[in-house]
DRENPA-3360 file (N, C-alpha, C; in nm, 2 decimals, always signed):
BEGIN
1 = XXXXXXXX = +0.21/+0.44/+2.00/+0.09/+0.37/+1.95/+0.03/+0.29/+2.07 ~ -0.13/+0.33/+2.09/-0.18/+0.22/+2.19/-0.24/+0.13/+2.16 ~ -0.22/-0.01/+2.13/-0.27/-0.14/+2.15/-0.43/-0.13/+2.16 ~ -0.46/-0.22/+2.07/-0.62/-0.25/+2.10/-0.58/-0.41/+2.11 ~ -0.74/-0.45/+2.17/-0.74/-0.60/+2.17/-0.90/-0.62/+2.06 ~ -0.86/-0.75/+1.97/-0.94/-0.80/+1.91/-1.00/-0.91/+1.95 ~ -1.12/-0.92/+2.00/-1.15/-1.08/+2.04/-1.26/-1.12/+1.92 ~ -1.20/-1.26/+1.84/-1.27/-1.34/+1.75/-1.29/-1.46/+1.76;
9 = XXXXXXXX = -1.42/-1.46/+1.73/-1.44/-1.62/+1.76/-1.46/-1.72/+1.58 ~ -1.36/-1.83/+1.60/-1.33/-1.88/+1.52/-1.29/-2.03/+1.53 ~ -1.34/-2.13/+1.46/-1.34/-2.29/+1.53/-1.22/-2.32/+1.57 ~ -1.19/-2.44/+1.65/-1.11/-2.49/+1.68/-1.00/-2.53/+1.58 ~ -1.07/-2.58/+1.48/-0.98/-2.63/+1.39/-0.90/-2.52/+1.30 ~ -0.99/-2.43/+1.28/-0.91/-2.28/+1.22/-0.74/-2.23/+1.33 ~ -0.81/-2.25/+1.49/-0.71/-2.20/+1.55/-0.57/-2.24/+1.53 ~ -0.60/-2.38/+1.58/-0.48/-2.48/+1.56/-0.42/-2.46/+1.42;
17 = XXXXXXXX = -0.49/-2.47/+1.31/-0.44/-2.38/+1.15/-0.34/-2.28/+1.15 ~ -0.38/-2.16/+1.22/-0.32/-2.07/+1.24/-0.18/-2.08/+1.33 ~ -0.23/-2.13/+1.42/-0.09/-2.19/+1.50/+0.03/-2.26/+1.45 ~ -0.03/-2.35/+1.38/+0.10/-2.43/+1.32/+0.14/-2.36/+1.21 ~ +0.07/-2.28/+1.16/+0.10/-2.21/+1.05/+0.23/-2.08/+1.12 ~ +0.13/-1.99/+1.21/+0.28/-1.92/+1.26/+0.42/-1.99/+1.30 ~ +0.37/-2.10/+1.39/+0.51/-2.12/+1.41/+0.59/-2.20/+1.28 ~ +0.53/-2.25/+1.16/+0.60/-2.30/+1.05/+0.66/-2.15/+1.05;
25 = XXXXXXXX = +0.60/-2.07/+1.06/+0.65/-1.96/+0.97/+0.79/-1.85/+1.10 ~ +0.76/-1.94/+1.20/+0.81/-1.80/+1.31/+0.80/-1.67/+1.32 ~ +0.67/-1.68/+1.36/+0.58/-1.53/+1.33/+0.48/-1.58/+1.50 ~ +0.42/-1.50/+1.53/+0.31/-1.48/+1.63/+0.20/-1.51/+1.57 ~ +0.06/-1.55/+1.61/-0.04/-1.52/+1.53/-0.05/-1.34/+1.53 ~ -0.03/-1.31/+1.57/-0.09/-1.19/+1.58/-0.02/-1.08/+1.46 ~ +0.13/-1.12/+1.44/+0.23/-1.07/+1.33/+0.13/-1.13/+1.22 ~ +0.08/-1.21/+1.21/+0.06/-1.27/+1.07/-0.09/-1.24/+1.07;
33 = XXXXXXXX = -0.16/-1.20/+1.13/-0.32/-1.09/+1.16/-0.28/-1.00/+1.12 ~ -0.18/-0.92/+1.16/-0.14/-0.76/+1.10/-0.06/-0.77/+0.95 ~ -0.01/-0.87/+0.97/+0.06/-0.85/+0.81/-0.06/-0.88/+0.72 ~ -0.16/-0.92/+0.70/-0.27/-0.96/+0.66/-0.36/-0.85/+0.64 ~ -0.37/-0.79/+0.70/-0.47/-0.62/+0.74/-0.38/-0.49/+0.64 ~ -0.23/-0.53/+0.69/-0.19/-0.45/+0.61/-0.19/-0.46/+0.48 ~ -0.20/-0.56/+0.41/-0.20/-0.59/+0.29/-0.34/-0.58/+0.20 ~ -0.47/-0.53/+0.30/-0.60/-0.44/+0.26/-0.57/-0.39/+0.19;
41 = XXXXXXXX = -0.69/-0.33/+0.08/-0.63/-0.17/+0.00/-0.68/-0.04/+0.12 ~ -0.66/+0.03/+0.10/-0.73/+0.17/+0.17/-0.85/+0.19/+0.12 ~ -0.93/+0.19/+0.19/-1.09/+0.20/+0.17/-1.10/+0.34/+0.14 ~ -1.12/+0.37/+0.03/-1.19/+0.52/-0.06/-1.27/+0.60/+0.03 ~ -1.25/+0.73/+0.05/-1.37/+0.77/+0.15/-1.47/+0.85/+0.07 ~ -1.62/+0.77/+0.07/-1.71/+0.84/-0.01/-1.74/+0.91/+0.11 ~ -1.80/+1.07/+0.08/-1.91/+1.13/+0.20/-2.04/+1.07/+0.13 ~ -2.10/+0.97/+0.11/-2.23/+0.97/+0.02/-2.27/+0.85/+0.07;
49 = XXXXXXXX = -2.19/+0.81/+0.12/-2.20/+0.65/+0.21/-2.13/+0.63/+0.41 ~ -2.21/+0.57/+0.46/-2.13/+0.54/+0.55/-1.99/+0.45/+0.55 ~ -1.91/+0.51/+0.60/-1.79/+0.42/+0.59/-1.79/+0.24/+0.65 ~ -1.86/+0.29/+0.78/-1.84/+0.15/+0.85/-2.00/+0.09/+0.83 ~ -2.02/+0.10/+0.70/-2.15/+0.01/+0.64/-2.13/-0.14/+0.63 ~ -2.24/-0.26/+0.66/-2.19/-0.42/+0.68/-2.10/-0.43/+0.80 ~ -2.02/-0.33/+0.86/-1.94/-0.38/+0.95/-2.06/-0.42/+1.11 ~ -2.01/-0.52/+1.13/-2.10/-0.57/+1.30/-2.04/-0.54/+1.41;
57 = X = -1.91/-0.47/+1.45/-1.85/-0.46/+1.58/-1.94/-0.34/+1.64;
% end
């Protein structure tokens, strides 16, 4: 599997959140970004719609 990089911008205070939060938890932020993603549902594929509709990347 090849690695992507996500770059997000998100305040200060959120970061630090997330930080003390992984290390309470002894996780990476980034374990705890994916375990989060994973826990999406699977997005239904209509052909009648664009999939990546609302999305901004």
């Amino acid at each position: 599997m090849k690695n992507k990089t996500l770059n997000l911008r998100i305040t200060e205070r959120r970061l630090n959140k997330l930080k003390l939060y992984a290390a309470s938890k002894e996780k990476t932020m980034t374990q705890l970004i994916e375990d989060w993603i994973d826990r999406l549902p699977s997005p239904e594929i209509n052909n009648n719609s664009d999939a990546h509709e609302g999305c901004t990347s």
